[in-house]
Backbone atoms as SQL, in Angstrom:
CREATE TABLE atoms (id INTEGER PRIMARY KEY, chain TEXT, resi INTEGER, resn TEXT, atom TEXT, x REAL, y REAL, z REAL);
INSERT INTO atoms VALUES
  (1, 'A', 1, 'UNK', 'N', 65.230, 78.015, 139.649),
  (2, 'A', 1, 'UNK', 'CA', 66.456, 77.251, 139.602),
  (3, 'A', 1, 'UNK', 'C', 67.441, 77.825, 140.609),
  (4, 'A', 2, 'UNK', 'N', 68.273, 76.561, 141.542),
  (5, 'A', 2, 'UNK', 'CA', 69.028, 77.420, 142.137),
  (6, 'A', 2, 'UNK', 'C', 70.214, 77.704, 141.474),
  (7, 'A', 3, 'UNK', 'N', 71.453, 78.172, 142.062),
  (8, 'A', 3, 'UNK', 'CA', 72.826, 78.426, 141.939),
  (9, 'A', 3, 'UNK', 'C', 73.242, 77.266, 141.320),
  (10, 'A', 4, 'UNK', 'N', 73.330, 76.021, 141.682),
  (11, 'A', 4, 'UNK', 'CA', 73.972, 74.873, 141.414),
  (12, 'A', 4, 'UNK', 'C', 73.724, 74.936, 140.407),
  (13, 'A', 5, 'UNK', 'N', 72.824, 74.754, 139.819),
  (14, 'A', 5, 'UNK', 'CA', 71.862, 74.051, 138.766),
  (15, 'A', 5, 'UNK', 'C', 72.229, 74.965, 137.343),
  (16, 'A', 6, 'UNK', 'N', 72.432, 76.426, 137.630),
  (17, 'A', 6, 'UNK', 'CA', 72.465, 76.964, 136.961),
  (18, 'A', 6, 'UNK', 'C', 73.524, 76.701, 136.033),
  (19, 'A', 7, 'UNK', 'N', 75.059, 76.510, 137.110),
  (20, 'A', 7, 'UNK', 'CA', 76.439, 76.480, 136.905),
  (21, 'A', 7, 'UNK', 'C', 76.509, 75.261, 135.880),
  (22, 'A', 8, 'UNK', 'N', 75.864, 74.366, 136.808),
  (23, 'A', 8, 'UNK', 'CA', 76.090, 73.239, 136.133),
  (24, 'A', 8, 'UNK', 'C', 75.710, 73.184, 134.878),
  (25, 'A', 9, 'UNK', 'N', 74.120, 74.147, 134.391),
  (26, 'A', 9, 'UNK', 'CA', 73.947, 73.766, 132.815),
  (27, 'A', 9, 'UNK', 'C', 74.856, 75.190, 131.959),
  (28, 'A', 10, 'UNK', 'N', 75.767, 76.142, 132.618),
  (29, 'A', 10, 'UNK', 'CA', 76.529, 76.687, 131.978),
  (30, 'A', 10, 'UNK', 'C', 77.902, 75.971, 131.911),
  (31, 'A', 11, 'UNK', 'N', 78.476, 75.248, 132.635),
  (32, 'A', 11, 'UNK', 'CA', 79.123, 74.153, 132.235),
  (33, 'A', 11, 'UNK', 'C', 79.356, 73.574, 131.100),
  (34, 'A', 12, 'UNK', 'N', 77.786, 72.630, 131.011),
  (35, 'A', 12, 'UNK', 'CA', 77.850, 71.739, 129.869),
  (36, 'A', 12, 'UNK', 'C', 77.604, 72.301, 128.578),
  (37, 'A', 13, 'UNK', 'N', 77.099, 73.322, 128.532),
  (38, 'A', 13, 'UNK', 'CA', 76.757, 74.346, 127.491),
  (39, 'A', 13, 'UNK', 'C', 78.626, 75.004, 126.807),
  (40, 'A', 14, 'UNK', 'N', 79.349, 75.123, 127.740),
  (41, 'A', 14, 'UNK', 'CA', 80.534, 75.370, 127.309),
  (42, 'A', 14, 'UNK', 'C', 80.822, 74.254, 127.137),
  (43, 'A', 15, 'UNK', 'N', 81.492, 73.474, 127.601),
  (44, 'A', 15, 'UNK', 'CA', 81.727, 71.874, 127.022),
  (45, 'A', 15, 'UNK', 'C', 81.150, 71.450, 125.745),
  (46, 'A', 16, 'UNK', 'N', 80.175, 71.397, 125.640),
  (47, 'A', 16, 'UNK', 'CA', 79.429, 71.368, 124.353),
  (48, 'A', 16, 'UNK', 'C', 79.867, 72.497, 122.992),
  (49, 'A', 17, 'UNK', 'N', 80.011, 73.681, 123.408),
  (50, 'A', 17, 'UNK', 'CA', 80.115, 73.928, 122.307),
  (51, 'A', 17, 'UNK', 'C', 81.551, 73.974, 122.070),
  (52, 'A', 18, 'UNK', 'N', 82.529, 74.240, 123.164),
  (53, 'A', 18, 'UNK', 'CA', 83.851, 73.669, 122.421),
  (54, 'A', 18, 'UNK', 'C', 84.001, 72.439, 121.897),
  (55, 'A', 19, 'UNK', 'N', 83.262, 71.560, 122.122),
  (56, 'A', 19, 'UNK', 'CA', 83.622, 70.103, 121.414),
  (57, 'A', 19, 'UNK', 'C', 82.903, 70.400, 120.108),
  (58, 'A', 20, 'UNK', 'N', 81.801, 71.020, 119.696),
  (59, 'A', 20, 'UNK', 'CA', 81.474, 71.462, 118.622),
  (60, 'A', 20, 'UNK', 'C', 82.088, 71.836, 117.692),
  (61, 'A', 21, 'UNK', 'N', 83.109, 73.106, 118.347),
  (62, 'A', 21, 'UNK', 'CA', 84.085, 74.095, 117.659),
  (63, 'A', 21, 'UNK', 'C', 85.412, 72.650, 117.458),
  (64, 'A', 22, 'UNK', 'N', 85.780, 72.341, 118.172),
  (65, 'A', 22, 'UNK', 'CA', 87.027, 71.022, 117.883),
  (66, 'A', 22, 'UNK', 'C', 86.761, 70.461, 116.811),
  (67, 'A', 23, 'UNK', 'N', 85.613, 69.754, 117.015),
  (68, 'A', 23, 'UNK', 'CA', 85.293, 68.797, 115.821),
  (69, 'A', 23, 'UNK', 'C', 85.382, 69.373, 114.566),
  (70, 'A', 24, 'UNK', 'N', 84.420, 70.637, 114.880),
  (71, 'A', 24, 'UNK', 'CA', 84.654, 71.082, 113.023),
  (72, 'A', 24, 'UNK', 'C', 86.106, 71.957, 112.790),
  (73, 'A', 25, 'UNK', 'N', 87.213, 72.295, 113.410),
  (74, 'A', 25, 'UNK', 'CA', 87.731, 72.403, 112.748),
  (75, 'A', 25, 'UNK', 'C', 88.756, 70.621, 112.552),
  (76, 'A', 26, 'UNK', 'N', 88.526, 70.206, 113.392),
  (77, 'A', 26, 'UNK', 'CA', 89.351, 68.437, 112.807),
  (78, 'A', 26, 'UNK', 'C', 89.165, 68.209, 111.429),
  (79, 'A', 27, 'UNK', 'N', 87.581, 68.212, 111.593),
  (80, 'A', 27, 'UNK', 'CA', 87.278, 67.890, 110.415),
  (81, 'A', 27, 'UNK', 'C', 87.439, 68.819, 109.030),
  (82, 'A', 28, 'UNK', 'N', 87.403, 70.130, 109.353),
  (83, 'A', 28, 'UNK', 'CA', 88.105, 70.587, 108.123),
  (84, 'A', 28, 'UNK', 'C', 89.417, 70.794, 108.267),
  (85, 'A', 29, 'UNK', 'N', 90.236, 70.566, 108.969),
  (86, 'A', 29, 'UNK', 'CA', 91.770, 69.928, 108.640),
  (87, 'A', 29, 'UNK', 'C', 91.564, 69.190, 108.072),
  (88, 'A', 30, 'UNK', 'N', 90.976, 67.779, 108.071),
  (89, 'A', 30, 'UNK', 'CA', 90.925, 66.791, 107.534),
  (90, 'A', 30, 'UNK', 'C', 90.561, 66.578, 106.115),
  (91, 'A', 31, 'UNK', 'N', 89.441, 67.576, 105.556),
  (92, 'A', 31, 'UNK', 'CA', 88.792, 67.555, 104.126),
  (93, 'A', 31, 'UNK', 'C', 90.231, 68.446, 103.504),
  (94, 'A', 32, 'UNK', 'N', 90.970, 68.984, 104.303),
  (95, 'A', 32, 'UNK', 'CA', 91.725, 70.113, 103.423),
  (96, 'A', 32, 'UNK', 'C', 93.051, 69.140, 103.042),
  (97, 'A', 33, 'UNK', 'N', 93.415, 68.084, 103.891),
  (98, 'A', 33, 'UNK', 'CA', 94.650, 67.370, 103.319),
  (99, 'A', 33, 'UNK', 'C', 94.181, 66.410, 102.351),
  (100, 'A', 34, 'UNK', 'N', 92.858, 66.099, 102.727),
  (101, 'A', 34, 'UNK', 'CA', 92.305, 65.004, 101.943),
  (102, 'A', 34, 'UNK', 'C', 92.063, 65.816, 100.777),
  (103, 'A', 35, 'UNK', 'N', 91.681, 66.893, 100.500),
  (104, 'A', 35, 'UNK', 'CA', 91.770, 68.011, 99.166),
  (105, 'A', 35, 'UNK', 'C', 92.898, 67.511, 98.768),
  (106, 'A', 36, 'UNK', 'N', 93.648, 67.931, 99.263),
  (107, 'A', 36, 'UNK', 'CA', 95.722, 67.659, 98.478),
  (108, 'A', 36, 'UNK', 'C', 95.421, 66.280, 97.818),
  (109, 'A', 37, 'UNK', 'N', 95.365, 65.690, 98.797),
  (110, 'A', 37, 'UNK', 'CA', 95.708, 64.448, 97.938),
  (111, 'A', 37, 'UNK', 'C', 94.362, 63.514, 97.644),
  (112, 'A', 38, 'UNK', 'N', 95.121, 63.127, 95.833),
  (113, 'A', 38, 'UNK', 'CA', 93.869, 63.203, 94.749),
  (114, 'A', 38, 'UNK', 'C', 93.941, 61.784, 94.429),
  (115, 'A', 39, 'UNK', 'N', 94.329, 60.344, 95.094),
  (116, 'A', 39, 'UNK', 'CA', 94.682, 59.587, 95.243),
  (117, 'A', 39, 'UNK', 'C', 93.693, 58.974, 95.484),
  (118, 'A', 40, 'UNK', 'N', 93.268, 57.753, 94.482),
  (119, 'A', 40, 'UNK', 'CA', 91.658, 56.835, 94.966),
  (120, 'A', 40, 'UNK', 'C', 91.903, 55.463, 95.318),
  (121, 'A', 41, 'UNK', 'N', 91.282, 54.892, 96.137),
  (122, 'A', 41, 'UNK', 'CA', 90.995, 53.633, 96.206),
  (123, 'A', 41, 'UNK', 'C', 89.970, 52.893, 95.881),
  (124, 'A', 42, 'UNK', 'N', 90.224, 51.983, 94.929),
  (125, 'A', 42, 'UNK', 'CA', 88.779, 50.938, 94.749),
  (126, 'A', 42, 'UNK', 'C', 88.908, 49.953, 95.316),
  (127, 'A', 43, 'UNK', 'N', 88.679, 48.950, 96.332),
  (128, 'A', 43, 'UNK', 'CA', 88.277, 47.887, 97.011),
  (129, 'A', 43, 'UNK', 'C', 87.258, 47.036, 96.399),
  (130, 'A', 44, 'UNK', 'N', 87.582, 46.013, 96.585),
  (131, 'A', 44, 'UNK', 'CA', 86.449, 44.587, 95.656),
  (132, 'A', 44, 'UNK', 'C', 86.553, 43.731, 97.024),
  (133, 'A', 45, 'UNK', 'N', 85.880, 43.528, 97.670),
  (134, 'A', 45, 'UNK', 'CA', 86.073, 42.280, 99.249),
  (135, 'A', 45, 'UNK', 'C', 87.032, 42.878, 99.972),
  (136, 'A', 46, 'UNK', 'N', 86.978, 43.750, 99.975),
  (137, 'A', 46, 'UNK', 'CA', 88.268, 44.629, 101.332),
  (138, 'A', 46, 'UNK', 'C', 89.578, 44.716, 100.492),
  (139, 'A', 47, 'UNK', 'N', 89.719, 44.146, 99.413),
  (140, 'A', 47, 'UNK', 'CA', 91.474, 44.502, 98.418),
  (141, 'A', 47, 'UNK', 'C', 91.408, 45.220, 97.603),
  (142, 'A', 48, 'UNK', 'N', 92.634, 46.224, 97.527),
  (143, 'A', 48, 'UNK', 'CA', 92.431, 46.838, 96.318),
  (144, 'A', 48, 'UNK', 'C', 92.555, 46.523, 95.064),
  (145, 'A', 49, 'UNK', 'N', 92.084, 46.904, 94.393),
  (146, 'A', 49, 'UNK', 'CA', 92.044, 45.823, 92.868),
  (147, 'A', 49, 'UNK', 'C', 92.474, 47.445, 91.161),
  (148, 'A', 50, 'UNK', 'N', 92.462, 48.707, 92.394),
  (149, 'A', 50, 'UNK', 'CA', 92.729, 49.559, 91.343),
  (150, 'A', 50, 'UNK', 'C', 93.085, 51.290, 92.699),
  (151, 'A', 51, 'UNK', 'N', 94.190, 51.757, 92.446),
  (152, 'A', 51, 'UNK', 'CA', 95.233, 52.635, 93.104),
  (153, 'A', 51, 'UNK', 'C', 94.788, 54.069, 91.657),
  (154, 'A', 52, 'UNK', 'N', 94.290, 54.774, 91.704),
  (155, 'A', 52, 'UNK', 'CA', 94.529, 55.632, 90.202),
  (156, 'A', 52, 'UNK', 'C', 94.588, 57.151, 91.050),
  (157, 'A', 53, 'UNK', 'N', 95.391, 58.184, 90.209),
  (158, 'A', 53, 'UNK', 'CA', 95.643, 59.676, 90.752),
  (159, 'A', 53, 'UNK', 'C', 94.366, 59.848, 89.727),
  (160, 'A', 54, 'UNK', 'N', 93.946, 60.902, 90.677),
  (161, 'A', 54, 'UNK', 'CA', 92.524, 61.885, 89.679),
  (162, 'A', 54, 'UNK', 'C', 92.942, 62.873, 89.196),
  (163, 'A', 55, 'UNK', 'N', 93.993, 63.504, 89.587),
  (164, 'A', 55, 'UNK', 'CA', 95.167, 64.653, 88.827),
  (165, 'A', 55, 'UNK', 'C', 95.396, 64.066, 87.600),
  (166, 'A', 56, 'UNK', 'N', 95.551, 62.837, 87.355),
  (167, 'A', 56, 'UNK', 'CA', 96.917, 62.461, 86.166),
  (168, 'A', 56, 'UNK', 'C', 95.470, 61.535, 84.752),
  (169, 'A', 57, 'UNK', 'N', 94.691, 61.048, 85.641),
  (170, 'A', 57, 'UNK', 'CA', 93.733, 60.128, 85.113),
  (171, 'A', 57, 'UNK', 'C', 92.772, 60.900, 84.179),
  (172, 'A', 58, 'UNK', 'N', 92.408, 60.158, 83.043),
  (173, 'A', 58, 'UNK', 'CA', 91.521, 60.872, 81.804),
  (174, 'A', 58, 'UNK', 'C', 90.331, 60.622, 82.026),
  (175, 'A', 59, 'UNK', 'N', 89.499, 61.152, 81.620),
  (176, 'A', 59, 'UNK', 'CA', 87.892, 60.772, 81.903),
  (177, 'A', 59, 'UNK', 'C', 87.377, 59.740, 80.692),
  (178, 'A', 60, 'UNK', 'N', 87.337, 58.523, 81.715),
  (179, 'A', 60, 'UNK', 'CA', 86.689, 57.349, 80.799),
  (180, 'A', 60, 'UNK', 'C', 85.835, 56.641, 81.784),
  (181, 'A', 61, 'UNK', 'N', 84.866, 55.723, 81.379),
  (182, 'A', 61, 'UNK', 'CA', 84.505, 54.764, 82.217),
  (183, 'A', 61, 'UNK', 'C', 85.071, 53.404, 81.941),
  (184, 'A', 62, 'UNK', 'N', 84.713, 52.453, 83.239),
  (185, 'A', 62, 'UNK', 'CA', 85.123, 51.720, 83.162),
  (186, 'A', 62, 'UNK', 'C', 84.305, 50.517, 84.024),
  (187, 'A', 63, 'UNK', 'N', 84.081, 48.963, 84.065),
  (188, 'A', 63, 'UNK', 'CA', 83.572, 48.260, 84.078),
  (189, 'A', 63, 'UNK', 'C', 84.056, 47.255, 85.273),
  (190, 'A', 64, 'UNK', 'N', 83.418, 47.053, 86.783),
  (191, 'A', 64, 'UNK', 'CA', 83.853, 46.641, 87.778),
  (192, 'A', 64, 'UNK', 'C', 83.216, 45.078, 87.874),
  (193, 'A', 65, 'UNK', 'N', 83.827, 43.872, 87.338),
  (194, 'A', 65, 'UNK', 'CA', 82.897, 42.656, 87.852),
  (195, 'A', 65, 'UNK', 'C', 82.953, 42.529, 88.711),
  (196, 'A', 66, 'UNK', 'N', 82.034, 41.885, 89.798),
  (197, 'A', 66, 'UNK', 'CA', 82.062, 41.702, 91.005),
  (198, 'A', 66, 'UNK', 'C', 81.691, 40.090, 91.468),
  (199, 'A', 67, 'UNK', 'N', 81.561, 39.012, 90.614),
  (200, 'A', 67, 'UNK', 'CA', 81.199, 38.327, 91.020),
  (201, 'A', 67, 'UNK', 'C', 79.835, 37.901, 90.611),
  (202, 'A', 68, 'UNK', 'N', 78.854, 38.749, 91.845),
  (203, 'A', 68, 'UNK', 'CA', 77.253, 38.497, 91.671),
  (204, 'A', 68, 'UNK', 'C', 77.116, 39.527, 91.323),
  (205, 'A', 69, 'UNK', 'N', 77.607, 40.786, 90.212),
  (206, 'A', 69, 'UNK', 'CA', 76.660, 41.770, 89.825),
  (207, 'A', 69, 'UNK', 'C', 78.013, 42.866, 88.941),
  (208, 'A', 70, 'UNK', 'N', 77.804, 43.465, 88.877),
  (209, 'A', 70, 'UNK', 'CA', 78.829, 44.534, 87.837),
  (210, 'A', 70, 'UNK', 'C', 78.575, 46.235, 88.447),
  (211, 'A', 71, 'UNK', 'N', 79.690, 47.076, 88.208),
  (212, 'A', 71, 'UNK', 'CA', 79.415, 48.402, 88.356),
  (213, 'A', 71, 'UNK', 'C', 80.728, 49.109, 87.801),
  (214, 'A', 72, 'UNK', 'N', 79.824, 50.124, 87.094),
  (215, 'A', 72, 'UNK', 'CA', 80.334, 51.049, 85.868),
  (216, 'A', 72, 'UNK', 'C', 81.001, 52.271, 86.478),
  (217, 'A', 73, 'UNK', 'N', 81.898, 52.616, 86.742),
  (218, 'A', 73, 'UNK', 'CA', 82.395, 53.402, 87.350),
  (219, 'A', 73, 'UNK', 'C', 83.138, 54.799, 86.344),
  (220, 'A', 74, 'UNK', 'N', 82.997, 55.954, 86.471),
  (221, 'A', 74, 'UNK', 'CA', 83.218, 56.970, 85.473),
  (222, 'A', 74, 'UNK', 'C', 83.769, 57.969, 86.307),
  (223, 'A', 75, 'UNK', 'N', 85.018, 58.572, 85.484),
  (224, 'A', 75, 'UNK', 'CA', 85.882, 59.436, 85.927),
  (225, 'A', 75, 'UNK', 'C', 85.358, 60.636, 84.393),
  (226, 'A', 76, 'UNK', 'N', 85.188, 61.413, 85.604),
  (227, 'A', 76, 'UNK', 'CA', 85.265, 63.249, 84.640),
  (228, 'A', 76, 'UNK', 'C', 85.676, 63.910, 85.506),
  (229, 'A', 77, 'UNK', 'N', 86.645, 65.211, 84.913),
  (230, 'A', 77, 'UNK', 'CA', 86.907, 66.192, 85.196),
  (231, 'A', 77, 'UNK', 'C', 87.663, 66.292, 86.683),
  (232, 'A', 78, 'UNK', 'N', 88.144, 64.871, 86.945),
  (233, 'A', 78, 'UNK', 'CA', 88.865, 64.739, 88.425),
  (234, 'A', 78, 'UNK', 'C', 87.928, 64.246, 89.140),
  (235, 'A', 79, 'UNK', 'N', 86.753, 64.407, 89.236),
  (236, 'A', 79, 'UNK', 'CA', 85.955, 63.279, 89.593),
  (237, 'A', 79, 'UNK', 'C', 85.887, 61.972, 89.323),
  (238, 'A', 80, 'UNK', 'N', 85.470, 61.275, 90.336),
  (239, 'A', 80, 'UNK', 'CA', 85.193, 59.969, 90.318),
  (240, 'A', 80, 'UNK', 'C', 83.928, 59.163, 91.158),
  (241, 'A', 81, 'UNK', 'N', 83.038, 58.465, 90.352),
  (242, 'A', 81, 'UNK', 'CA', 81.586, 57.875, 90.774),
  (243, 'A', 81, 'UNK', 'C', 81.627, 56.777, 90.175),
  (244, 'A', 82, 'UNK', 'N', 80.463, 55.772, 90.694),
  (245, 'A', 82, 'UNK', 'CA', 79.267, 55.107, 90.529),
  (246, 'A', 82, 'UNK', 'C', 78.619, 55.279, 89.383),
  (247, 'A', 83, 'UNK', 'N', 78.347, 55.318, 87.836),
  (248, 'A', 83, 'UNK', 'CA', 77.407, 55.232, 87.115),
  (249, 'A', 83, 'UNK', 'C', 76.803, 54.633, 87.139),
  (250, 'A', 84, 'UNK', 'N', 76.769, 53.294, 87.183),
  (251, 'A', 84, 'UNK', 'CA', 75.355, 52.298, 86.841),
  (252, 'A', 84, 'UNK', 'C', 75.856, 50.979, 87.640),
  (253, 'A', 85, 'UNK', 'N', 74.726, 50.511, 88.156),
  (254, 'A', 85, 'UNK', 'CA', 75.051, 49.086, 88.701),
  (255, 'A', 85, 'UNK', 'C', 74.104, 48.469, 88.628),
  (256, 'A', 86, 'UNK', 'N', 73.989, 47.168, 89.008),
  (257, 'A', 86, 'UNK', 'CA', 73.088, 46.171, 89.002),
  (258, 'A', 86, 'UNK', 'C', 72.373, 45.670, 89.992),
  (259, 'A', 87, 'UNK', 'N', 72.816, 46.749, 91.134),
  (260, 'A', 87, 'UNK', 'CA', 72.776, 46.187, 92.542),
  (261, 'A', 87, 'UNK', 'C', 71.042, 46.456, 93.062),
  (262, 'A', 88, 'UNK', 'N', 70.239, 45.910, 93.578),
  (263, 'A', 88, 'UNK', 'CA', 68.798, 46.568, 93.650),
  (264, 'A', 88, 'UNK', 'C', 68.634, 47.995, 93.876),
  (265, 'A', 89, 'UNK', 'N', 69.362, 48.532, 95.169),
  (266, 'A', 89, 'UNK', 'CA', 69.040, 49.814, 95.786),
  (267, 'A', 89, 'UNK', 'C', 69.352, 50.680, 95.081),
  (268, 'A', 90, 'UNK', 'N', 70.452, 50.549, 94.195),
  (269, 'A', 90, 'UNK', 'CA', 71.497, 51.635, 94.020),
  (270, 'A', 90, 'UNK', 'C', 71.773, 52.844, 94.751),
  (271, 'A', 91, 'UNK', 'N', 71.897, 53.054, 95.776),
  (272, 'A', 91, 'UNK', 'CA', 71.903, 53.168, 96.734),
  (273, 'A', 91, 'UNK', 'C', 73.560, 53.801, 96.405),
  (274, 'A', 92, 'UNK', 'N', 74.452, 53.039, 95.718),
  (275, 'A', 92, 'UNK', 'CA', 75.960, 53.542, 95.086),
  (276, 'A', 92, 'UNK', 'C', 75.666, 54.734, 93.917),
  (277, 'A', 93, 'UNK', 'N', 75.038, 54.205, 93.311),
  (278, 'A', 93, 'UNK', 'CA', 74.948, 55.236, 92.310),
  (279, 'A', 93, 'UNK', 'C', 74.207, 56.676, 92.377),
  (280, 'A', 94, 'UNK', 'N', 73.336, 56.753, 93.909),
  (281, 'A', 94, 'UNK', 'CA', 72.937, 57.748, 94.276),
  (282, 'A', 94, 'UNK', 'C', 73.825, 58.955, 95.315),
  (283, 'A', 95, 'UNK', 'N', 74.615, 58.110, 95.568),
  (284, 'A', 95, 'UNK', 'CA', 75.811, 58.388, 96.196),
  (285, 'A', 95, 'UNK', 'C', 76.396, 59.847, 95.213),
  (286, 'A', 96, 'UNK', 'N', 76.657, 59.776, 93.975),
  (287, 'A', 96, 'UNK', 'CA', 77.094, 60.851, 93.049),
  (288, 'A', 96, 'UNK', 'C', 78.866, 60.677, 93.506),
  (289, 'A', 97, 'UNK', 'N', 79.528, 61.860, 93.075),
  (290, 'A', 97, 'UNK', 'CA', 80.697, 61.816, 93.316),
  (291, 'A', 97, 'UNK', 'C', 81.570, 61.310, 94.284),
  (292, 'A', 98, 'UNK', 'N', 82.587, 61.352, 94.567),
  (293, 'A', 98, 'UNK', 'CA', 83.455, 61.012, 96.341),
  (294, 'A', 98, 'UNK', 'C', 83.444, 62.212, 96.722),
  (295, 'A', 99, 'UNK', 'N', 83.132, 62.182, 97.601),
  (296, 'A', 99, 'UNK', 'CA', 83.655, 63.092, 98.681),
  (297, 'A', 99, 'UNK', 'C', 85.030, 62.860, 99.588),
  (298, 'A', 100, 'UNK', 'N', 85.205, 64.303, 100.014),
  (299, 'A', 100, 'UNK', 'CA', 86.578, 64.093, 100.843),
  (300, 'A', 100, 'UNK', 'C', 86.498, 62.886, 102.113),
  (301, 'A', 101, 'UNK', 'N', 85.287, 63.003, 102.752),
  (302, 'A', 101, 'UNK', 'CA', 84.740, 62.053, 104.413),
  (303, 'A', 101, 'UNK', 'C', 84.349, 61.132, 103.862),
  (304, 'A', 102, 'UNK', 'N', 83.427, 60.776, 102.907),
  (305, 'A', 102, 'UNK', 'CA', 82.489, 60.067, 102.618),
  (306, 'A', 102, 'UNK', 'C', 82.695, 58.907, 101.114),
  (307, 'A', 103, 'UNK', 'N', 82.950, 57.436, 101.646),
  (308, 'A', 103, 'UNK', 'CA', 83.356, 56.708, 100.737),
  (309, 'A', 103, 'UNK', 'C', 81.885, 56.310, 100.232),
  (310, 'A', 104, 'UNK', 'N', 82.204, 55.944, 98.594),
  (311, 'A', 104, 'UNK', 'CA', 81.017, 55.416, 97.554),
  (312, 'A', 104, 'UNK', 'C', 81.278, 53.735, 97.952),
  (313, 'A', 105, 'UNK', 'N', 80.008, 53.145, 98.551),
  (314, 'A', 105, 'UNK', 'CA', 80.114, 52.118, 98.968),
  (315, 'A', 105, 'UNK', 'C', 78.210, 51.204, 98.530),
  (316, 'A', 106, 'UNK', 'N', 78.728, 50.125, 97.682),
  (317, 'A', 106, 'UNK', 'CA', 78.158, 48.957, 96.657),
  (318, 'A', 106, 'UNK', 'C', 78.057, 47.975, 98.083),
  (319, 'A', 107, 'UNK', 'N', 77.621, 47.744, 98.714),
  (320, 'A', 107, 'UNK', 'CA', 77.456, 46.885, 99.585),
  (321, 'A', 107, 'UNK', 'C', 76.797, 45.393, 99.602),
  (322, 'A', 108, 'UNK', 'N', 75.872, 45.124, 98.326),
  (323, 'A', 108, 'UNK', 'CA', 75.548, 43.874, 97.502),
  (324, 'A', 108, 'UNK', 'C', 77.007, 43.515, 96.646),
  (325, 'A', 109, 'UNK', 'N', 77.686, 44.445, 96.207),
  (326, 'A', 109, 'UNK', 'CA', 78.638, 43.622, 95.681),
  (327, 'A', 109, 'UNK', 'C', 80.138, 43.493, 96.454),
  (328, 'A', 110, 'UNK', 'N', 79.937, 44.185, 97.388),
  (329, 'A', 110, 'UNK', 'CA', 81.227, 44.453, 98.601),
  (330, 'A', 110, 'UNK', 'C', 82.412, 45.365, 97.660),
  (331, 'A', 111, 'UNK', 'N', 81.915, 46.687, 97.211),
  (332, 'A', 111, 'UNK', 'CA', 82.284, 47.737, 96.437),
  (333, 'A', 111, 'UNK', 'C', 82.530, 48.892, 97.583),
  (334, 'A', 112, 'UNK', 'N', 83.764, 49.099, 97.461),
  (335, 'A', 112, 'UNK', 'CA', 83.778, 50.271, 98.296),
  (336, 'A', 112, 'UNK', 'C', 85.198, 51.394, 97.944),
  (337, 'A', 113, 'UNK', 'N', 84.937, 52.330, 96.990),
  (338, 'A', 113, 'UNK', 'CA', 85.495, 53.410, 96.555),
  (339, 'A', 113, 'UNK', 'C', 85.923, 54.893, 97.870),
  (340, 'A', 114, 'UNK', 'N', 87.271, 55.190, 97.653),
  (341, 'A', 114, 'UNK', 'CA', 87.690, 55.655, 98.684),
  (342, 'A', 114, 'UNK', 'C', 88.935, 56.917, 98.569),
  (343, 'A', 115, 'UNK', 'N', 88.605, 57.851, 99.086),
  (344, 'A', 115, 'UNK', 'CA', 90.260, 58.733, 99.306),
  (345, 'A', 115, 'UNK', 'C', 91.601, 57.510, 99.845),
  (346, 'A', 116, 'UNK', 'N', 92.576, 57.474, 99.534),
  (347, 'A', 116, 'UNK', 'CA', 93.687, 56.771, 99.988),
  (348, 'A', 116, 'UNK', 'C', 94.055, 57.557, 101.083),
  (349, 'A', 117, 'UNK', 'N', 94.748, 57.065, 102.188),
  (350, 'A', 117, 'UNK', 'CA', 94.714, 57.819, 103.718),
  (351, 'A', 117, 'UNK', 'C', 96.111, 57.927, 103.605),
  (352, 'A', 118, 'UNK', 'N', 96.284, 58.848, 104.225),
  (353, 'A', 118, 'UNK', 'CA', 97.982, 60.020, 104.613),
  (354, 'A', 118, 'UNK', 'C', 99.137, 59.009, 104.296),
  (355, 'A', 119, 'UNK', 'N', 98.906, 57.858, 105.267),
  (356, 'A', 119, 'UNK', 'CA', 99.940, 57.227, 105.294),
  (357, 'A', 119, 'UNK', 'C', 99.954, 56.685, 104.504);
C-alpha cells in the first residue's frame, strides 16, 4: 500500500469512529431525558385516545378496541405493555415493556404506544 492509501483509510477510520462515539452519546442523552419523563402515549390511527403519567398511574389492565381486533394493555410497577391481542403475529405483545427509543407498535390494528416527546 502506498502513502495515499494509507492516509486515506486512517481518515475514514477516524471519521468513523467519532461518528460512533457522537451517536452514542446522543443517544444516551436522549434515553436519559426520556428516563425523566414518565409520560405515555397511546395512539389508535395516529390520535391519541389516552395521555397517562407512569409515576402517578396504578397497575391495572385495560382493554384497547380497535375496530378489527382488541388489545389488552397492562401497567405494573411503572411499566407499561402489550398483554394480549388478537392481532396474528403478535409481534406487539412480544415487544414486552416500552422502552426509552423504542415504541410498542400493533400494526394490524394501527396501535402504537409511545414515550411523549420534550415538547
Amino acid at each position: 500500500m502506498n502513502k495515499k492509501v494509507k492516509i486515506c483509510f486512517a481518515v475514514i477510520a477516524v471519521i468513523f469512529i467519532l461518528s460512533s462515539a457522537a451517536s452514542f452519546f446522543v443517544l444516551r442523552s436522549r434515553e436519559h431525558r426520556s428516563g425523566s419523563r414518565r409520560e405515555v402515549l397511546i395512539l389508535l390511527d395516529n390520535k391519541v385516545i389516552y395521555r397517562i403519567d407512569l409515576d402517578s398511574e396504578h397497575d391495572r389492565t385495560f382493554r384497547i378496541d380497535c375496530g378489527n381486533g382488541r388489545n389488552d394493555v397492562t401497567i405494573e410497577n411503572g411499566q407499561i405493555r402489550i398483554s394480549d391481542a388478537d392481532c396474528p403475529d403478535q409481534t406487539c405483545v412480544k415487544t414486552g415493556e416500552l422502552r426509552n427509543l423504542l415504541p410498542i407498535v400493533c400494526l394490524p390494528h394501527k396501535l402504537v404506544i409511545r414515550f411523549a416527546d420534550e415538547e
